[in-house]
C-alpha positions as CSV (number, residue, x, y, z in Angstrom):
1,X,-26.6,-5.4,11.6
2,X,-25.3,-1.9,12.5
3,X,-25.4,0.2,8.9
4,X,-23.9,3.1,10.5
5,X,-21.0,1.3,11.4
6,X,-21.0,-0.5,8.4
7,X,-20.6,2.9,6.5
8,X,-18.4,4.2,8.6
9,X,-15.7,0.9,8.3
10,X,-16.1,1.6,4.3
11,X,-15.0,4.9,4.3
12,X,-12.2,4.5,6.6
13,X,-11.3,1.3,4.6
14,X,-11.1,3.8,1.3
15,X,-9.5,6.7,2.9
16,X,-6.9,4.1,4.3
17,X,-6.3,2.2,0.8
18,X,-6.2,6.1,-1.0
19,X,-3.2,6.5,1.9
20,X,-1.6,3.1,0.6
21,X,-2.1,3.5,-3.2
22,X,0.2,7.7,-2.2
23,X,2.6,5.8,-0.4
24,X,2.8,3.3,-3.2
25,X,3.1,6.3,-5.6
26,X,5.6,8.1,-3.7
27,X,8.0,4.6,-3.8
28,X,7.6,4.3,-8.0
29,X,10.2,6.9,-9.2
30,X,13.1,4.5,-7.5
31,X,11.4,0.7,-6.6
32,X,10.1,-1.1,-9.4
33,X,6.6,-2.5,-9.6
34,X,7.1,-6.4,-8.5
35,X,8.9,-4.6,-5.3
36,X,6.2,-2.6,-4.2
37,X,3.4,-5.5,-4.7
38,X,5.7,-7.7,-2.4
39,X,5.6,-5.1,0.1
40,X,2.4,-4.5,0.1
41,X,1.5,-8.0,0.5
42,X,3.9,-9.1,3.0
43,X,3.4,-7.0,5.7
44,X,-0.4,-7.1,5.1
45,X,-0.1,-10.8,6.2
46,X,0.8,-10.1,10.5
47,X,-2.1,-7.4,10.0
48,X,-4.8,-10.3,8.4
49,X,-3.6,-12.8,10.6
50,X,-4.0,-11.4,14.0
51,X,-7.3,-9.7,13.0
52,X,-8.3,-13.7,12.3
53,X,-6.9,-14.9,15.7
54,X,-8.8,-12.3,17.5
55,X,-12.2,-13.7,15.3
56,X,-11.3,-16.8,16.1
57,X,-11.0,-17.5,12.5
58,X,-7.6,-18.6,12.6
59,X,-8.3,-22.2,11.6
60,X,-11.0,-21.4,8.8
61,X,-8.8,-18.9,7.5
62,X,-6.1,-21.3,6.8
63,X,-8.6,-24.6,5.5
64,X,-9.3,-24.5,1.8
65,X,-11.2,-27.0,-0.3
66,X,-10.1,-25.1,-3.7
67,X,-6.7,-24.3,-3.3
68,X,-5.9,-23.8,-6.8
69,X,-9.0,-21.3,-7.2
70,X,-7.4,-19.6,-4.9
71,X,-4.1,-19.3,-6.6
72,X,-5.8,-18.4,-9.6
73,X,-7.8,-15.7,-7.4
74,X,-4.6,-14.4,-6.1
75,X,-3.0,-14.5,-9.4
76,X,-5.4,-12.6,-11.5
77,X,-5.3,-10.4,-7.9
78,X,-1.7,-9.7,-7.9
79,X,-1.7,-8.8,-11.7
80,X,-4.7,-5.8,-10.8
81,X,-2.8,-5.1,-8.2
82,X,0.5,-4.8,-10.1
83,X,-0.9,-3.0,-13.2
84,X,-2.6,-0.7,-10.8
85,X,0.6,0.4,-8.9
86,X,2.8,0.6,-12.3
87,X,0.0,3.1,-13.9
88,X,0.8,5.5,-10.3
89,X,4.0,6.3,-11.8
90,X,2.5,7.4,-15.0
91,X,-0.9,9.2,-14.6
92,X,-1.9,11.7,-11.3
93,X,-3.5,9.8,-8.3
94,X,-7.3,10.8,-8.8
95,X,-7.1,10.5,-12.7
96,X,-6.0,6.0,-11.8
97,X,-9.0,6.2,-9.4
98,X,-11.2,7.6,-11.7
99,X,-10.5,5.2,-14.4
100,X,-10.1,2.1,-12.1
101,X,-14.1,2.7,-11.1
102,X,-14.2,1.1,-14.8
103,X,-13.8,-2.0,-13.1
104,X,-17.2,-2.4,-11.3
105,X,-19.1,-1.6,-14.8
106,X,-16.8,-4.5,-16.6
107,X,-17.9,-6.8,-13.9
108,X,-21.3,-6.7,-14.9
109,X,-20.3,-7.6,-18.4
110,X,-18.3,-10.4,-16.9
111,X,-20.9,-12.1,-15.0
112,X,-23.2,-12.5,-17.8
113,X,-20.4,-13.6,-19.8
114,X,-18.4,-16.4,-17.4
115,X,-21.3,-16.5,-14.8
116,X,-24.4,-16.7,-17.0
117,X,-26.0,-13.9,-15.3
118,X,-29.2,-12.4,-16.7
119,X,-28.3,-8.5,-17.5
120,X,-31.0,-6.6,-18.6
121,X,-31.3,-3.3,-21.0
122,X,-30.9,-0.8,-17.1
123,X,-27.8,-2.0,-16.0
124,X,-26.5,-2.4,-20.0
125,X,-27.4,1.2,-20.5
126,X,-26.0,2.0,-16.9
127,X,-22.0,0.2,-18.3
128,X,-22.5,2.1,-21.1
129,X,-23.0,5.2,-19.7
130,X,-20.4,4.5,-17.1
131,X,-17.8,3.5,-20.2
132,X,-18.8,7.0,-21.5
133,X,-17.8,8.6,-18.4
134,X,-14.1,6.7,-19.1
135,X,-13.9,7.9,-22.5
136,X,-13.9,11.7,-21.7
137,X,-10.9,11.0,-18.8
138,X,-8.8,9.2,-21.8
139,X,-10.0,11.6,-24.7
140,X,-7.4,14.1,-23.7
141,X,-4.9,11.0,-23.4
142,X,-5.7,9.3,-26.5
143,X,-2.5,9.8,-28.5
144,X,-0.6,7.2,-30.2
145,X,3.0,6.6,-29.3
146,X,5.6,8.9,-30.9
147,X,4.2,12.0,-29.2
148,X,6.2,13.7,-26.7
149,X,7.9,12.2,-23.8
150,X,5.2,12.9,-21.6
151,X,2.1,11.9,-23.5
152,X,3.6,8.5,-24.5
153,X,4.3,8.1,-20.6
154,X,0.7,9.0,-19.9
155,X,-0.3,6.6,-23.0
156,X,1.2,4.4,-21.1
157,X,-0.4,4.6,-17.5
158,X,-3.4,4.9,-19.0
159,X,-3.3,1.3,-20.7
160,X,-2.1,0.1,-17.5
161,X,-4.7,1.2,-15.3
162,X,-7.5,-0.3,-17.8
163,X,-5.6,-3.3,-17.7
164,X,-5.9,-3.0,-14.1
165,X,-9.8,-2.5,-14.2
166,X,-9.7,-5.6,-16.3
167,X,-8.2,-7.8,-13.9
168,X,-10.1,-6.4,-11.2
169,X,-12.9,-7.2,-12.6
170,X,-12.3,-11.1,-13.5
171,X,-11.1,-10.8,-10.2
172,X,-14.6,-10.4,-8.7
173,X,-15.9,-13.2,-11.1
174,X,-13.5,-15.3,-9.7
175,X,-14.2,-14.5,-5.9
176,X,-17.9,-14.9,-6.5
177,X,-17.4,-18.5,-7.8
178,X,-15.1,-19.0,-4.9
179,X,-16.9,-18.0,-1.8
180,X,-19.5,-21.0,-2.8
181,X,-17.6,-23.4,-1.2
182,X,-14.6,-21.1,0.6
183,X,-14.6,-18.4,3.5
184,X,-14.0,-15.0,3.2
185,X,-11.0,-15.1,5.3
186,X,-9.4,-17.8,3.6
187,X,-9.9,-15.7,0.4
188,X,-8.4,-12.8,2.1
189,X,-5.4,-14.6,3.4
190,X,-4.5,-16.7,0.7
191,X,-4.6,-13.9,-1.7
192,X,-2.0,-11.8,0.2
193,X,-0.3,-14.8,0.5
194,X,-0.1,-15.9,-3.3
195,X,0.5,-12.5,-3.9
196,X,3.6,-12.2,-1.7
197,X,5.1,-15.9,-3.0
198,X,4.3,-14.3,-7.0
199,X,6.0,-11.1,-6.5
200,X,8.8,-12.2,-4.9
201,X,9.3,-14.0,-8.5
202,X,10.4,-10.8,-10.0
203,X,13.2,-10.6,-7.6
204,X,16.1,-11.1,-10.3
205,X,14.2,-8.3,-12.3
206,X,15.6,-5.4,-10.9
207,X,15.1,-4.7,-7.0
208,X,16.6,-2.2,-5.7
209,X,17.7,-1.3,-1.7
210,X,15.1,1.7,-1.0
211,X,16.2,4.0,1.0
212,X,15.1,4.6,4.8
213,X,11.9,7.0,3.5
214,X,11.1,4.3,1.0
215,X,11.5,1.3,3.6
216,X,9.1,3.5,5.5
217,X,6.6,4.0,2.4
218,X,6.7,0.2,1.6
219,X,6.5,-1.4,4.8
220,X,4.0,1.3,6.3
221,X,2.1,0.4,2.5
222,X,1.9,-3.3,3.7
223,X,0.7,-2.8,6.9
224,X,-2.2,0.6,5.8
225,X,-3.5,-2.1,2.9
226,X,-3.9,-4.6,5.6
227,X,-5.8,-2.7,8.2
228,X,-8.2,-1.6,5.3
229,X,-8.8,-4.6,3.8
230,X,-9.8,-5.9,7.3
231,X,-12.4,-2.5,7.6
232,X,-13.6,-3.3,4.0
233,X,-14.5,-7.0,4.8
234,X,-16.3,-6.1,8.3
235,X,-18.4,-3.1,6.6
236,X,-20.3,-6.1,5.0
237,X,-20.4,-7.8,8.1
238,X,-22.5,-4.6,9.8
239,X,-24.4,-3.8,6.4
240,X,-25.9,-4.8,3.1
241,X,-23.6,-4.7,-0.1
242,X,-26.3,-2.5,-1.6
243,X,-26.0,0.1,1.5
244,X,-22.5,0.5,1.6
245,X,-21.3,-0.1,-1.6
246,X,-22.0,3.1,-3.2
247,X,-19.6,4.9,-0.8
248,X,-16.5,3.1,-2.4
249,X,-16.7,5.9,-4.8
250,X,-15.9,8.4,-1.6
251,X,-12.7,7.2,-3.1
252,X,-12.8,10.6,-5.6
253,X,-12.9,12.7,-2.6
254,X,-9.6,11.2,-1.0
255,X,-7.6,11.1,-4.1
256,X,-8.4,14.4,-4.8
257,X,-7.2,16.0,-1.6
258,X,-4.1,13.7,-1.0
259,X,-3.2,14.1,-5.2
260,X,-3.4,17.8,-4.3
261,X,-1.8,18.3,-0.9
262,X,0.9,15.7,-1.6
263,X,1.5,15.4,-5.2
264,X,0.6,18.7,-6.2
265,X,-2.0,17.0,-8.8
266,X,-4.7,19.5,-10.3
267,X,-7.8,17.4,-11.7
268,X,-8.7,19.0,-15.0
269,X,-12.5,19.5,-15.7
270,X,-12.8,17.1,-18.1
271,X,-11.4,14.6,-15.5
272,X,-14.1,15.9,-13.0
273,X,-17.0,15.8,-15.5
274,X,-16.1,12.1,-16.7
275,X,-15.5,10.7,-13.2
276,X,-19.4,12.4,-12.1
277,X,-20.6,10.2,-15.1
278,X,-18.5,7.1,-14.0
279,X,-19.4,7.4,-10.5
280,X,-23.3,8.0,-11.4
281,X,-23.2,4.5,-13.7
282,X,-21.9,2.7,-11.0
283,X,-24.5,3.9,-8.4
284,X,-27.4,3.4,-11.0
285,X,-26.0,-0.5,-11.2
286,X,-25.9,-0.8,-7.5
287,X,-29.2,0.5,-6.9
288,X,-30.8,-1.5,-9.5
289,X,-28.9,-4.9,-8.3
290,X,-30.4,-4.1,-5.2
291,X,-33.6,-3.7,-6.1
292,X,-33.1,-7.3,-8.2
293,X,-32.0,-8.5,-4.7
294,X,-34.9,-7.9,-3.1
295,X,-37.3,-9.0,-5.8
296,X,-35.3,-12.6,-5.7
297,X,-35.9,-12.3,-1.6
298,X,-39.6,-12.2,-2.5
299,X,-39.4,-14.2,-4.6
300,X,-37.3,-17.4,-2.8
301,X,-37.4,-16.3,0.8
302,X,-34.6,-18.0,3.0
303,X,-32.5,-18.6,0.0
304,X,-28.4,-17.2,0.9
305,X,-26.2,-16.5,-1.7
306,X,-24.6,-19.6,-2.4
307,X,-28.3,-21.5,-3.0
């Protein structure tokens, strides 16, 4: 273990996916959605196959014993992923990343739903301080269609980027069930892989040529989301989940200064005040699911995650 490392590979693997989800933004006014995930997952594959070769992972990247879990990972994946991108085109960069941090609360409501999962009063009162903290970012975009142009676009976005947090979430359900019996790299692959074989369904639906600066924002999209999903796997590999977890919200920071410098985006005060309360649910849950952690070590020492 090497936390320092391990931090340090989260925060480059945030800053590189807040770079991914600008280039994906700057792409949205002319290449539609389905383009851009396609993009993004195709030239992600070279970057997540030669990080496995050089692991020596090559062949348990590519073995599965679930390979429809794996599609339905990568489907419920791609949709995130899609909704997420279409809501860039709608709302400014750190007002999506504020509202996507929604997703790690819902995912606590998912496990004890789909998972069983025991969640007590703490980490209820933490999502529901948390889903507070979204409800003052959407107050000042809670207007029913047949407003302006520009309020029914930002309507819009916003119900795309909860609709993104949603699927993020099951998303995590669904990749705790699988790495019981699959490997991380084979969830990593196949994802980007499923991903890249959906997308390209939406072909007939409107793709466009992009232009040389947009070939350039795509393709350098595909291959920035690949490097950081490699640093975000191997900052677990280096430190705990509880340790380096919390600085996925460093996020905030990097939206901020690229939806300023590059976009031009001022973050309102009320966006400020309900991303703090967000951001502060979300470390309350990891510090409390940490401390649950170690009770259960205590408790059943020697016992991994999978039982």
């Amino acid at each position: 273990m090497n936390p320092v490392r391990g931090i340090l590979f989260m925060i480059l693997a945030v800053a590189l996916f807040s770079v991914m989800a600008a280039f994906i933004k700057a792409a949205t006014d002319h290449v539609p959605t389905g383009q851009t995930v396609f993009f993004r997952s195709l030239f992600a594959l070279p970057i997540i196959l030669i990080w496995l070769a050089r692991r020596g992972d090559l062949a348990t990247g590519l073995k599965v014993k679930n390979p429809m879990g794996h599609f339905w990972r990568g489907f419920i994946g791609t949709t995130a992923m899609a909704l997420g991108f279409a809501s860039l085109g709608y709302l400014p960069l750190p007002e999506v990343t504020a509202i996507g941090f929604a997703s790690p609360l819902l995912t606590v409501v998912f496990a004890a739903m789909f998972l069983g999962e025991t969640v007590r009063a703490f980490r209820l009162t933490a999502v529901g301080i948390g889903l507070i903290g979204v409800m003052i970012i959407l107050w000042p975009r809670l207007t029913i269609f047949g407003g302006t142009a520009a309020s029914d676009a930002a309507t819009l976005g916003v119900m795309l980027v909860l609709g993104s947090a949603v699927f993020k979430a099951l998303a995590q359900i669904h990749i705790r069930k699988l790495t019981q019996t699959e490997e991380t790299s084979a969830i990593v692959f196949y994802f980007s892989l499923t991903a890249t074989g959906l997308s390209l369904l939406t072909l007939p639906f409107g793709w466009v040529i992009p232009t040389a600066q947009e070939w350039a924002l795509l393709i350098g999209a595909g291959l920035v989301g690949g490097v950081a999903q490699i640093f975000l796997t191997s900052s677990y590999k280096f430190a705990p989940a509880s340790l380096v977890a919390p600085f996925d919200y460093s996020a905030m920071l990097f939206a901020l200064v690229i939806g300023y410098v590059w976009f031009d985006e001022v973050p309102t005060i009320i966006m400020l005040t309900g991303a703090a309360v967000i951001i502060f649910a979300g470390v309350l849950i990891i510090w409390r699911e940490r401390q649950l952690g170690l009770k259960r070590g205590k408790a059943r020492p020697g016992v991994t995650p999978q039982g």
